[in-house]
VMD Tcl script that builds the backbone (N, CA, C; Angstrom):
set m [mol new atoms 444]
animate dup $m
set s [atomselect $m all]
$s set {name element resname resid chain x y z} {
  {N N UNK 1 A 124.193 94.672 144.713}
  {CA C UNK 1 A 123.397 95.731 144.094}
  {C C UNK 1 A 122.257 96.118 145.036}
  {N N UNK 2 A 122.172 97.446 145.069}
  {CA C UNK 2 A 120.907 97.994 146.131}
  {C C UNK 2 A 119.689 98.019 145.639}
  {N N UNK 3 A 118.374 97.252 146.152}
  {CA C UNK 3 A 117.224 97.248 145.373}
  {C C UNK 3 A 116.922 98.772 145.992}
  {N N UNK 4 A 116.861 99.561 146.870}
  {CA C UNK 4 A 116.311 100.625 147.269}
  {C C UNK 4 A 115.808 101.592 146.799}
  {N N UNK 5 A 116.217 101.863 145.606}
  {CA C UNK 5 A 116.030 102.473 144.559}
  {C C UNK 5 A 115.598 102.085 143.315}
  {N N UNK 6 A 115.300 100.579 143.307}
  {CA C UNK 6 A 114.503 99.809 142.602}
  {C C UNK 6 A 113.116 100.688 142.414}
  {N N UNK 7 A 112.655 100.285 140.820}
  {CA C UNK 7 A 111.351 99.985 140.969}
  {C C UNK 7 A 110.964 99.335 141.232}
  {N N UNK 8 A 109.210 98.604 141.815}
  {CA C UNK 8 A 108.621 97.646 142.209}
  {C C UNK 8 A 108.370 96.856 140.675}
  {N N UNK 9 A 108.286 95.624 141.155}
  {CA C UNK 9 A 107.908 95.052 139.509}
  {C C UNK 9 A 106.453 95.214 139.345}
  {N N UNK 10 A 105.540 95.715 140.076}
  {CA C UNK 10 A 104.175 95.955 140.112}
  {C C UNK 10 A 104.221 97.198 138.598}
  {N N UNK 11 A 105.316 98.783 138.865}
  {CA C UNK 11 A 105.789 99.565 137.650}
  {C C UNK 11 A 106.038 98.745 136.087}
  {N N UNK 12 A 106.549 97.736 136.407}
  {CA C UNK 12 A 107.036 96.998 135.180}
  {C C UNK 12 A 105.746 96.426 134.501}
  {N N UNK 13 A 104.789 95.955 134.993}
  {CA C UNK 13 A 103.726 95.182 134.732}
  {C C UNK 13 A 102.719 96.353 134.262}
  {N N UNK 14 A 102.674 97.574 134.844}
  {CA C UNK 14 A 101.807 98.423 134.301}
  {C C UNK 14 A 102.357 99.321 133.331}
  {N N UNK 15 A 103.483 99.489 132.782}
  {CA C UNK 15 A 103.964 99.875 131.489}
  {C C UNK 15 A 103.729 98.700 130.901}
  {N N UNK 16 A 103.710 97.293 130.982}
  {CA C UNK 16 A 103.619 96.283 129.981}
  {C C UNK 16 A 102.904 96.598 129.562}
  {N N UNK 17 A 101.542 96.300 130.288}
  {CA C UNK 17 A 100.121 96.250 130.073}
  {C C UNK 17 A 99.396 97.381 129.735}
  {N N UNK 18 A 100.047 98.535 129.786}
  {CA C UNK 18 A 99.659 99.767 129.695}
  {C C UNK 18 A 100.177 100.924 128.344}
  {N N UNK 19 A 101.435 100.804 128.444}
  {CA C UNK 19 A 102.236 101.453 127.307}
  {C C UNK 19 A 101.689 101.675 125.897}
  {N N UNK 20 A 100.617 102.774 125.467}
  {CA C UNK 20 A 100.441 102.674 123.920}
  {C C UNK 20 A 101.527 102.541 123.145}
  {N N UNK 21 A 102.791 103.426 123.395}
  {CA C UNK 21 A 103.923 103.049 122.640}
  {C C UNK 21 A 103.995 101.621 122.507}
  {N N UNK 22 A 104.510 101.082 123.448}
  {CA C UNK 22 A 104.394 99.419 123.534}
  {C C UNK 22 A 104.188 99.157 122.579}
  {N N UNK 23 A 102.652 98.713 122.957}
  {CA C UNK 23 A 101.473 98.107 122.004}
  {C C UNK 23 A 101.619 98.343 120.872}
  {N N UNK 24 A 101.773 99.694 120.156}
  {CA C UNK 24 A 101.922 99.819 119.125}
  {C C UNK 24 A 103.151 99.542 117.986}
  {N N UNK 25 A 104.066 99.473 118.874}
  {CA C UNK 25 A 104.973 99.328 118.079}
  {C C UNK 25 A 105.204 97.666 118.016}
  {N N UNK 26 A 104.608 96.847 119.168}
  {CA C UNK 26 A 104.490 95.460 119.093}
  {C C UNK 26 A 103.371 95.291 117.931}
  {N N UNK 27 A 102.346 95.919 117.845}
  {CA C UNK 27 A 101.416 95.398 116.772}
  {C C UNK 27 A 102.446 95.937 115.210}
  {N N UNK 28 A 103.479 96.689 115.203}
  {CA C UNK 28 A 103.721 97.147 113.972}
  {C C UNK 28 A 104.631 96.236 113.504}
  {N N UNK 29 A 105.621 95.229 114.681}
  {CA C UNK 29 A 106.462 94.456 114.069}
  {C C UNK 29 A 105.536 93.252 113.444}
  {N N UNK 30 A 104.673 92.604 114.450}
  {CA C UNK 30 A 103.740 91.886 113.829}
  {C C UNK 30 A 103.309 92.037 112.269}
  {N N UNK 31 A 103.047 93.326 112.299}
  {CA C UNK 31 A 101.884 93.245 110.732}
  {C C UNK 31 A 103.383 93.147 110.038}
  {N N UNK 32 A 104.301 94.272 110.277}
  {CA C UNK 32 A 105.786 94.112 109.196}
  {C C UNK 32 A 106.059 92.670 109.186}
  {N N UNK 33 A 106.173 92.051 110.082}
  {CA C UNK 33 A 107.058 90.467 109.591}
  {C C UNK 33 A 106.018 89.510 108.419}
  {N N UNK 34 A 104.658 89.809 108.866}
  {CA C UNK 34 A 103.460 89.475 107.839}
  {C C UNK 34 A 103.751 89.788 106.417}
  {N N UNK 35 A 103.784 91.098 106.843}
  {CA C UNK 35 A 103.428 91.806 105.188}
  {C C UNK 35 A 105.730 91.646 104.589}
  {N N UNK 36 A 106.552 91.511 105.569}
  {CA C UNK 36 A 107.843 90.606 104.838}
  {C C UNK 36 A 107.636 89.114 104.102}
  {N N UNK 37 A 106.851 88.786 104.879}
  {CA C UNK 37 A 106.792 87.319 104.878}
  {C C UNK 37 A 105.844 87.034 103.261}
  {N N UNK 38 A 104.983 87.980 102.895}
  {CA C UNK 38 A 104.519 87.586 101.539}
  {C C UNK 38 A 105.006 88.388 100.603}
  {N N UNK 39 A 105.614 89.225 100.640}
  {CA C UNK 39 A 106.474 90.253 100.199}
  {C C UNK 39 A 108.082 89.444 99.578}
  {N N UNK 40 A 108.754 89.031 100.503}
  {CA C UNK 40 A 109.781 88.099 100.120}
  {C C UNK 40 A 109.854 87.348 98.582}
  {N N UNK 41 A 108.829 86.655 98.294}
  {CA C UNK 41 A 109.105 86.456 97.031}
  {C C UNK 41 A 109.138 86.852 96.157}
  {N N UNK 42 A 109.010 88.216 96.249}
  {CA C UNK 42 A 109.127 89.492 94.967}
  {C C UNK 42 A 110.128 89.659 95.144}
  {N N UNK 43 A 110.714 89.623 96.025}
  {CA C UNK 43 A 112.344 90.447 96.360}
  {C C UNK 43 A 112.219 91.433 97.236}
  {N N UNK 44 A 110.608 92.137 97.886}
  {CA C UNK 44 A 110.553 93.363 98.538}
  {C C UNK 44 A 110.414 92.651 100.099}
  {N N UNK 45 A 110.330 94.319 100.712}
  {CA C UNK 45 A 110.253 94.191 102.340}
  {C C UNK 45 A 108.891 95.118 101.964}
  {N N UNK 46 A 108.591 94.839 103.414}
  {CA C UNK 46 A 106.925 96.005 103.438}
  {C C UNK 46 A 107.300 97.559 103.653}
  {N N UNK 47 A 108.598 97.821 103.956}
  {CA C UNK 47 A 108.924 99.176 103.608}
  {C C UNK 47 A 108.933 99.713 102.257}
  {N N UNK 48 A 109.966 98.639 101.322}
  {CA C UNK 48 A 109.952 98.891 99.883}
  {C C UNK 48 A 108.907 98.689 99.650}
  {N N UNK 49 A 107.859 98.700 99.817}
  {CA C UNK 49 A 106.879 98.252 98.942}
  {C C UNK 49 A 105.997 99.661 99.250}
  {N N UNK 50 A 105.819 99.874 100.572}
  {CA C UNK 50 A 105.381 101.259 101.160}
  {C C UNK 50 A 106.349 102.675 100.340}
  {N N UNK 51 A 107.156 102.667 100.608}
  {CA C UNK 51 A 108.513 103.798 99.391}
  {C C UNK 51 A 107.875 103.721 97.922}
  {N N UNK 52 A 108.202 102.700 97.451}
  {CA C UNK 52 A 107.573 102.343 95.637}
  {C C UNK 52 A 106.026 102.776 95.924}
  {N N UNK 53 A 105.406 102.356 96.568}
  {CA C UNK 53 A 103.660 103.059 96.575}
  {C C UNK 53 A 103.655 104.664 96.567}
  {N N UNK 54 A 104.688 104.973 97.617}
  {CA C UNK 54 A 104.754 106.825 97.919}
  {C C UNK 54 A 104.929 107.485 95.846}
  {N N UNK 55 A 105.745 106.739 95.946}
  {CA C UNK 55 A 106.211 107.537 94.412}
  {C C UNK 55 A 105.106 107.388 93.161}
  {N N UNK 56 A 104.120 106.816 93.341}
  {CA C UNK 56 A 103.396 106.173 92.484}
  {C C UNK 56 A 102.156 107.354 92.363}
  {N N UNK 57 A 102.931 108.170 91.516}
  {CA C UNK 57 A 101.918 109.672 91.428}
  {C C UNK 57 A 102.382 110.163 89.957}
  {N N UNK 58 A 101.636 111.301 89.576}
  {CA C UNK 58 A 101.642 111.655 87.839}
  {C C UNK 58 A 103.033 112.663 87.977}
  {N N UNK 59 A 103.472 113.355 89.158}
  {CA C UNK 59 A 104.585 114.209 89.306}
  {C C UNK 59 A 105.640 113.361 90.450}
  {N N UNK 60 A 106.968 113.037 89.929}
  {CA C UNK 60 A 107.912 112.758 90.438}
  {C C UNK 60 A 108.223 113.802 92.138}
  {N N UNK 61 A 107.792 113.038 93.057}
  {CA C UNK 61 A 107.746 113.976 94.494}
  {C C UNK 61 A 109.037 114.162 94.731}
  {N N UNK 62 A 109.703 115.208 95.590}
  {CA C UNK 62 A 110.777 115.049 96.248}
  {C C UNK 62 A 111.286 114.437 97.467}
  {N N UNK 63 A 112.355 114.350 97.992}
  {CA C UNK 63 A 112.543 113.763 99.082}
  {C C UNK 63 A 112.142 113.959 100.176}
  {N N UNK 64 A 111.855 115.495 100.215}
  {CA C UNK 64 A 111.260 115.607 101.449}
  {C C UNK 64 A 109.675 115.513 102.058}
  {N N UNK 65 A 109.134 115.858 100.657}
  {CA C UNK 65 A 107.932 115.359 100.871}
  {C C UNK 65 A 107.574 113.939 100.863}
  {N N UNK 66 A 108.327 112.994 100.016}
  {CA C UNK 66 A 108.431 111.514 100.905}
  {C C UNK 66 A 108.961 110.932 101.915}
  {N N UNK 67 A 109.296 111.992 102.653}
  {CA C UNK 67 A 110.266 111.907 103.882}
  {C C UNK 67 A 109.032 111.755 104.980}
  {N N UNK 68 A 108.459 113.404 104.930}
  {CA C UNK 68 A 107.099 113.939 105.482}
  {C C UNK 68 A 106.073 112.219 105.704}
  {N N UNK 69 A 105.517 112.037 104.159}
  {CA C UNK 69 A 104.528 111.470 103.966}
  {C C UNK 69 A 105.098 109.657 104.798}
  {N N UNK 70 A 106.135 109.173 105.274}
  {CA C UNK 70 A 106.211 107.815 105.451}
  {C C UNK 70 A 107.187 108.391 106.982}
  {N N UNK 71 A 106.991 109.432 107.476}
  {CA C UNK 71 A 107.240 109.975 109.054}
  {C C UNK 71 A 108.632 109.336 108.809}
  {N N UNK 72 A 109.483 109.751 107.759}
  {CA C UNK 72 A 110.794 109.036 107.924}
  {C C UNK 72 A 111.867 110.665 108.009}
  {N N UNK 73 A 113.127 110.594 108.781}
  {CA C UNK 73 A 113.888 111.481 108.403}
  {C C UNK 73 A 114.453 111.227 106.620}
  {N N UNK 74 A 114.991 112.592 106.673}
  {CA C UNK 74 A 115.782 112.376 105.174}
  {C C UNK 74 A 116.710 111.242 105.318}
  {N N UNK 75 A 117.776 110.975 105.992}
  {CA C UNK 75 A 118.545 110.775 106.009}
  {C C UNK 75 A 118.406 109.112 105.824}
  {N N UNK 76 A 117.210 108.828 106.616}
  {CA C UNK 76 A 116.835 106.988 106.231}
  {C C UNK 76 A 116.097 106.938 105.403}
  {N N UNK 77 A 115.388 108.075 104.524}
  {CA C UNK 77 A 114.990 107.371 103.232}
  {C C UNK 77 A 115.959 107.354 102.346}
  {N N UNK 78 A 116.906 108.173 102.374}
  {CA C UNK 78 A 117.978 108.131 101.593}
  {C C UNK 78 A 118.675 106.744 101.489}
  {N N UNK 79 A 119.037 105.925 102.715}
  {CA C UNK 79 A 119.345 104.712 103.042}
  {C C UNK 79 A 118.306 103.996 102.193}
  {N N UNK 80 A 117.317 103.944 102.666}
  {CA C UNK 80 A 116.697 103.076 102.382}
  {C C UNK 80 A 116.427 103.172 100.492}
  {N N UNK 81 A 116.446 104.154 99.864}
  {CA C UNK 81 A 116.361 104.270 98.486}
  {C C UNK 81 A 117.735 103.363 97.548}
  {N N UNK 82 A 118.614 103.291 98.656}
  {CA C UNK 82 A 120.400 102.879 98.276}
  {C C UNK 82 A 119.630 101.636 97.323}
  {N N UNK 83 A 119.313 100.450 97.786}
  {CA C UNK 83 A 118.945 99.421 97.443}
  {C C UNK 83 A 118.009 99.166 96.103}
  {N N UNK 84 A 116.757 100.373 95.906}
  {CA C UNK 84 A 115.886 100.388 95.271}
  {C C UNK 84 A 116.663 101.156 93.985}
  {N N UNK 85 A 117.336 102.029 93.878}
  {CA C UNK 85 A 118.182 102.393 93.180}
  {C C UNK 85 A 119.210 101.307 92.643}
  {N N UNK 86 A 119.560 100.881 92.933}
  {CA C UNK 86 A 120.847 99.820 92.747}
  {C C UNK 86 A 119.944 98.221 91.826}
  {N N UNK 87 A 119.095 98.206 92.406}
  {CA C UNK 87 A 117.998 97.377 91.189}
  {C C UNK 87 A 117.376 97.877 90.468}
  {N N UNK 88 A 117.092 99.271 89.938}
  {CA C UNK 88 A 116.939 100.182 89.024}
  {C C UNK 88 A 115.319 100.398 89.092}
  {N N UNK 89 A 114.667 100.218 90.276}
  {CA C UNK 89 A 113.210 100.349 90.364}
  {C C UNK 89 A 113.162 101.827 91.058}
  {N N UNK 90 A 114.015 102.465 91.088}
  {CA C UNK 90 A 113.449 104.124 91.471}
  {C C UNK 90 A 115.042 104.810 91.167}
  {N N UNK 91 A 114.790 106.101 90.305}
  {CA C UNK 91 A 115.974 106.955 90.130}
  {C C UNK 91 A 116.078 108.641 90.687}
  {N N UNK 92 A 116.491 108.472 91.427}
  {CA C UNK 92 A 117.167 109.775 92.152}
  {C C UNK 92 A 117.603 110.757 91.263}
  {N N UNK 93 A 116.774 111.943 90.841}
  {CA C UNK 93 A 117.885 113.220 89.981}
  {C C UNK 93 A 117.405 114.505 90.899}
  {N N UNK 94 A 118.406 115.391 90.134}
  {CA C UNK 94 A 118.371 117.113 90.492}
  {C C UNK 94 A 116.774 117.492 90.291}
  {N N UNK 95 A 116.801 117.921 91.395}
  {CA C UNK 95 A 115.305 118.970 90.804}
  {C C UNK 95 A 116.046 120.475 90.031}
  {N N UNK 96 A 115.045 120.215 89.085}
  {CA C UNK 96 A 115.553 120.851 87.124}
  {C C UNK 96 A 115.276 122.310 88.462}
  {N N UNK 97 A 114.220 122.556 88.817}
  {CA C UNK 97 A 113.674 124.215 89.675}
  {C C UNK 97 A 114.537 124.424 90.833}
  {N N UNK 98 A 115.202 123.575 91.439}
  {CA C UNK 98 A 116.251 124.130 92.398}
  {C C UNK 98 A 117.134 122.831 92.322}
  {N N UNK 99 A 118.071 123.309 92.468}
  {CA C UNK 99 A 119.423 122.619 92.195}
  {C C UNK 99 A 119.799 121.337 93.347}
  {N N UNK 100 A 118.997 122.068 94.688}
  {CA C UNK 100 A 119.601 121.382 95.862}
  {C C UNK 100 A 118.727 120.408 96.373}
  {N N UNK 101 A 117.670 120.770 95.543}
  {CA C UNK 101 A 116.311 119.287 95.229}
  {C C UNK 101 A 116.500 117.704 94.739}
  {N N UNK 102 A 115.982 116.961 95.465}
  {CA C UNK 102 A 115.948 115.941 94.654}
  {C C UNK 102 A 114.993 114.714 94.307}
  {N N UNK 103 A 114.679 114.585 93.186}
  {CA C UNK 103 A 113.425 113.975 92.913}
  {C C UNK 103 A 113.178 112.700 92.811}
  {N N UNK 104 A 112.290 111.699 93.235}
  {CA C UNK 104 A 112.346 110.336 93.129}
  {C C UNK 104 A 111.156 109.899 91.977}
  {N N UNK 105 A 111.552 109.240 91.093}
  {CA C UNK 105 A 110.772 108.262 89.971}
  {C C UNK 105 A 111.131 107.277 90.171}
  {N N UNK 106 A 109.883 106.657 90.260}
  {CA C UNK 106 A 109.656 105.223 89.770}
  {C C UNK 106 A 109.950 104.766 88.420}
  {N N UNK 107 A 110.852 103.913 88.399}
  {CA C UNK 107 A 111.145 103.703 86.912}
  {C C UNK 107 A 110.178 102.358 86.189}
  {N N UNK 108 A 109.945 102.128 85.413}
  {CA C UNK 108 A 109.091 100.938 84.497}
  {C C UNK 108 A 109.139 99.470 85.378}
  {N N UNK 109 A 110.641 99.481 85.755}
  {CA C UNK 109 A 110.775 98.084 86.335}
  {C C UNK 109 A 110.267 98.464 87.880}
  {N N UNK 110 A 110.348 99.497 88.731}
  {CA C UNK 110 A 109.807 99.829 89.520}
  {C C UNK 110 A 108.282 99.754 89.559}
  {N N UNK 111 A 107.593 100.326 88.177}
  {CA C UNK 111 A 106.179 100.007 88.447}
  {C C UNK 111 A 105.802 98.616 88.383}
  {N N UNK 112 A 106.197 97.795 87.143}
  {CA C UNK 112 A 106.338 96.809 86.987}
  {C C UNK 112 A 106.380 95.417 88.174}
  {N N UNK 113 A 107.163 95.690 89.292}
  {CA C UNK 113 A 107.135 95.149 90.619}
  {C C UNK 113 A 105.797 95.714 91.281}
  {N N UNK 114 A 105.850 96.910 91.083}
  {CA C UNK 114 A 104.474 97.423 92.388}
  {C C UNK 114 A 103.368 96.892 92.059}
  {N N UNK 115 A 103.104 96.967 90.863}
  {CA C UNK 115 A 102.098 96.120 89.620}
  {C C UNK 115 A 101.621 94.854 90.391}
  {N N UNK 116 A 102.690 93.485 90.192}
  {CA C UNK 116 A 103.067 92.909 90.942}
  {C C UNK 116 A 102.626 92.407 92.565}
  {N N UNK 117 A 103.095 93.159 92.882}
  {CA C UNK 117 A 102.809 93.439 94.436}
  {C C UNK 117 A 101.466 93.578 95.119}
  {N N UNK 118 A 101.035 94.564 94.286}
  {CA C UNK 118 A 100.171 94.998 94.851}
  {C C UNK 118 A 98.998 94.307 95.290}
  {N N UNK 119 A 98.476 93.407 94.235}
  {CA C UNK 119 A 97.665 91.942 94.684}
  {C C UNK 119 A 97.595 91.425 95.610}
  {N N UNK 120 A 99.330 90.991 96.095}
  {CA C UNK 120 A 99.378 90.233 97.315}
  {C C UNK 120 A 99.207 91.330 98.457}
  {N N UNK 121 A 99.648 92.590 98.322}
  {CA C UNK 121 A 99.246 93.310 99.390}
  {C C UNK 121 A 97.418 93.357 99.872}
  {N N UNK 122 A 96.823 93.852 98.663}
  {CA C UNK 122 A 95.683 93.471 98.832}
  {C C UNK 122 A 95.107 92.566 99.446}
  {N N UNK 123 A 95.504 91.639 99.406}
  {CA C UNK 123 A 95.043 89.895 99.730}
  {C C UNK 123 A 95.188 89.889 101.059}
  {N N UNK 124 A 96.532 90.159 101.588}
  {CA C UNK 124 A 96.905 90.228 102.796}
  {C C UNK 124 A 96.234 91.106 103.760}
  {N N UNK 125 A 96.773 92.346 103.633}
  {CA C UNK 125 A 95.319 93.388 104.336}
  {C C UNK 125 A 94.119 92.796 104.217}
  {N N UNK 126 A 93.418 92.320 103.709}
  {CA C UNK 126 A 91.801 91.881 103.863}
  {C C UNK 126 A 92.093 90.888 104.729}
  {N N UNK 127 A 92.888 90.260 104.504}
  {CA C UNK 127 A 93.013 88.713 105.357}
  {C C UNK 127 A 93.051 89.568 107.496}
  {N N UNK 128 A 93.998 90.254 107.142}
  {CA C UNK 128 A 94.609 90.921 108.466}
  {C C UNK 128 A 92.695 91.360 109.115}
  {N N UNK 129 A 92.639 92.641 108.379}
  {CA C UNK 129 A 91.042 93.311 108.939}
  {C C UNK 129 A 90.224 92.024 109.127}
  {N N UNK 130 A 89.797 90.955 108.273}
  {CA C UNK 130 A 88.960 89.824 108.604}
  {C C UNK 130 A 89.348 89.552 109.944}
  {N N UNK 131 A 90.394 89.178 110.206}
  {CA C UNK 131 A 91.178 88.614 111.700}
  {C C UNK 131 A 90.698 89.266 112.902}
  {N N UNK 132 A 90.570 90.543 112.834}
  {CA C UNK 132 A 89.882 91.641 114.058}
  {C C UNK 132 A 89.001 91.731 114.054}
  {N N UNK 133 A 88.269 90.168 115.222}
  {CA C UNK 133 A 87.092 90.516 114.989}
  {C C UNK 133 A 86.392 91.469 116.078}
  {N N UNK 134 A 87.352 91.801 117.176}
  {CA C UNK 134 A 86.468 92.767 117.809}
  {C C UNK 134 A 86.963 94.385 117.916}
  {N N UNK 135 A 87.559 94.567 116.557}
  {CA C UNK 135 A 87.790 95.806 116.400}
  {C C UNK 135 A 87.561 96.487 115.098}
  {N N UNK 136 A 87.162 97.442 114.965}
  {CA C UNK 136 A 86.993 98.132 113.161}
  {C C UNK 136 A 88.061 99.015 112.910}
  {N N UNK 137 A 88.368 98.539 111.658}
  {CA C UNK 137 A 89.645 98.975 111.429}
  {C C UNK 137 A 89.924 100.683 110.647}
  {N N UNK 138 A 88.560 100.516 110.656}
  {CA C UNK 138 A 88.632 102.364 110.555}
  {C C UNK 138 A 88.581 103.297 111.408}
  {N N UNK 139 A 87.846 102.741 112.953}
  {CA C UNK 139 A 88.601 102.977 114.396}
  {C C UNK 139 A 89.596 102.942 114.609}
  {N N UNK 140 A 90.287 102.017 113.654}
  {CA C UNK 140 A 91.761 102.186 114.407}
  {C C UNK 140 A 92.861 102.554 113.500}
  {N N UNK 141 A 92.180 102.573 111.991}
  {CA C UNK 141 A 92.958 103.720 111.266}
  {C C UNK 141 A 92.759 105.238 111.634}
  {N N UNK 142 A 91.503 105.698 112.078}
  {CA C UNK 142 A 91.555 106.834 112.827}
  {C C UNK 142 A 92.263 107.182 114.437}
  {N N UNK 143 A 92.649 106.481 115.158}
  {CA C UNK 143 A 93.001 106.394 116.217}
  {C C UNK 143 A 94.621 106.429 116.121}
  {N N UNK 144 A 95.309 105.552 115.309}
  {CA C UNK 144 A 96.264 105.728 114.836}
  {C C UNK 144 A 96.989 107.020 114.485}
  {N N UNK 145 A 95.952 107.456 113.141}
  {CA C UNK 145 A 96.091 109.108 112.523}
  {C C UNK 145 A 95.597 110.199 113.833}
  {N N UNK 146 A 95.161 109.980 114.972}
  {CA C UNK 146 A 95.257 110.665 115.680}
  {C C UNK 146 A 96.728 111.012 116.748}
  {N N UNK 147 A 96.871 109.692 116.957}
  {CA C UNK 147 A 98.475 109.418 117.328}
  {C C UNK 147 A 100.071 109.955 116.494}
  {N N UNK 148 A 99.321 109.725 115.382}
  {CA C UNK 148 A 100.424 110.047 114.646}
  {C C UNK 148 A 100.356 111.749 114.422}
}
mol reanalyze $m
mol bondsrecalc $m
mol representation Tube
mol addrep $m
C-alpha cells in the first residue's frame, strides 16, 4: 500500500482534538448511555422518554411537527413510535382536518410512565450539571441551540 497519498497522522490528531462534531456527538453518547442506564428500569430509553415528553401538550401534535421539534426525519420517528405504540403508551390516528395527517397522543398509560419518569430524569440532570464544574450549562445549552 502507498503511504504517498497518506495523510500525516499529525491530520488525525487535529480532527481528534479539534472536531466539534466529534466532541459532540461523543458527549451525546455519554449523557444517552446515562440517561439509558436510569431509564432501563421503567422499560424506557432516553429517546422514549424524550418522544413521550414531545407529546405531553393540551393538543395532540402531528408528526411532523414532532419530527421538526426532536431534529428527527419522519421516517425514524415513525420507527421509533413502532414500539411505543405496541405497549399502548402513544396512539397514532388520522388528522380529523386533513386526511393525510397524522396525530400522536399520549395515552393514560403513556402519561402514567412519563409521570414516572420524570423524577428520575430530574435527579439525573441535576446530578449531570453539578458534575461541570468548569462549565455553565446555560452556556452550553445556548451554544448548542446555536449549533443546532
Amino acid at each position: 500500500m502507498s503511504t504517498r497519498n497518506a495523510l500525516p497522522l499529525s491530520a488525525t490528531h487535529l480532527v481528534r482534538d479539534n472536531c466539534l462534531c466529534l466532541h459532540v456527538q461523543r458527549a451525546a453518547r455519554g449523557l444517552a448511555r446515562r440517561f439509558d442506564d436510569v431509564f432501563r428500569p421503567l422499560g424506557l430509553t432516553h429517546g422514549q422518554f424524550s418522544l413521550l415528553m414531545s407529546l405531553n401538550r393540551p393538543e395532540p401534535p402531528t408528526i411532523g411537527s414532532v419530527a421538526a421539534l426532536l431534529a428527527m426525519d419522519r421516517t425514524t420517528l415513525t420507527a421509533a413510535l413502532k414500539p411505543l405504540e405496541r405497549r399502548k403508551l402513544v396512539k397514532v390516528s388520522v388528522d380529523k382536518e386533513d386526511k393525510r395527517s397524522r396525530k400522536l397522543t399520549i395515552t393514560s398509560l403513556g402519561r402514567a410512565l412519563l409521570t414516572k419518569s420524570f423524577p428520575v430524569w430530574v435527579q439525573t440532570h441535576a446530578k449531570i450539571e453539578q458534575s461541570m464544574l468548569n462549565v455553565r450549562p446555560d452556556d452550553l445549552r445556548g451554544a448548542l441551540r446555536t449549533l443546532a
